[in-house]
N, C-alpha and C positions, 0 to 999 in steps of 0.2 A: 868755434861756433859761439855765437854772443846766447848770453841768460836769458833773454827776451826769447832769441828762435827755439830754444832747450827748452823754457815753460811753456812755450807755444803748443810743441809737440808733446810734450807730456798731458798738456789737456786736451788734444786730440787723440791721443791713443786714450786716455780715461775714458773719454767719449764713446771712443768702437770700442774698450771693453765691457763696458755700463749696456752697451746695445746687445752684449750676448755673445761675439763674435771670439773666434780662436785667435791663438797667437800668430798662425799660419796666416791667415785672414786680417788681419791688423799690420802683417806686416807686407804684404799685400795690397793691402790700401795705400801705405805708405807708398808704395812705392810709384801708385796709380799717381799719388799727386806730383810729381817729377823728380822727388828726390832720387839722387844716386843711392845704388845699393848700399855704399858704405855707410853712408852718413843714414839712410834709413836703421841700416842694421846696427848703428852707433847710438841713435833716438832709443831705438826699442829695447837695447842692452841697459841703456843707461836705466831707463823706466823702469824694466823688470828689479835692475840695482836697487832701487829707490822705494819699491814697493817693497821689496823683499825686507830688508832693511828695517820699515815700517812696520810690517809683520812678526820680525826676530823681535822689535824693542817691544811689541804691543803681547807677546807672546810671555816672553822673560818679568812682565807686571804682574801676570795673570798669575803665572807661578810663585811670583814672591807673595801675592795675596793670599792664595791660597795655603803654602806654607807658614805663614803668620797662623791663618786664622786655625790651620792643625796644632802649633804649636799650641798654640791659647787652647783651644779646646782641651788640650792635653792638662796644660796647667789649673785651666778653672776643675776637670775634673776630680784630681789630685786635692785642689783646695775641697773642693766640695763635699767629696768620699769622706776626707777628714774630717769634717765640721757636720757631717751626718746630715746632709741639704738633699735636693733631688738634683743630681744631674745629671740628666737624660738629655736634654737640651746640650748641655756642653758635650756630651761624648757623642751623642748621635747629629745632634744639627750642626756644631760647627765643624767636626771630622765630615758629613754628608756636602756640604757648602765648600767645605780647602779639598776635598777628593777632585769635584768635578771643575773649579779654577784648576788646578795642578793638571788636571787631564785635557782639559782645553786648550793651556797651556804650551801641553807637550804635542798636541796635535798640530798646533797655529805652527809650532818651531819643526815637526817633523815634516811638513806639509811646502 
């Protein structure tokens, strides 16, 4: 199957998924437009690969951010404590900030 007919169908399943529509139903439609079951069920594997995919890397960002930004909060506090400053901001806003990245995270990758 040429990269032309693979993008094709990739942005028509985007399309009926963007409209609301189950994967049952997507792939269902495919199947309304003539294609053979294989090559339907080969389009829509592929897709879900390629999303999925998208999801994992866009997921494993989110975590690395968030873990940055606990580690720093951990460090600025440490500096802080020491030099007798206020930091509230560094132990509550950036541990509050890398908490819910890391947990967004672990959702996008659990999901």
């Amino acid at each position: 199957m040429s990269t032309v007919q693979l993008q094709d169908a990739f942005q028509h399943i985007n399309t009926l998924k963007q409209q609301g529509l189950t994967n049952e139903e997507i792939l269902q439609r495919l199947l309304e437009t003539g294609l053979p079951n294989e090559v339907a069920q080969q389009q829509f594997d592929e897709w879900k690969k390629i999303r999925n995919e998208k999801k994992r890397n866009s997921a494993f960002i989110y975590c690395g951010i968030g873990i940055f930004l606990l580690t720093t909060g951990f460090f600025f506090t440490l500096i802080l404590f020491n030099s007798n400053s206020n930091f509230n901001f560094a132990l509550y806003g950036l541990t509050i900030i890398g908490l819910v990245l890391v947990f967004k995270g672990m959702i996008d990758l659990m999901s």
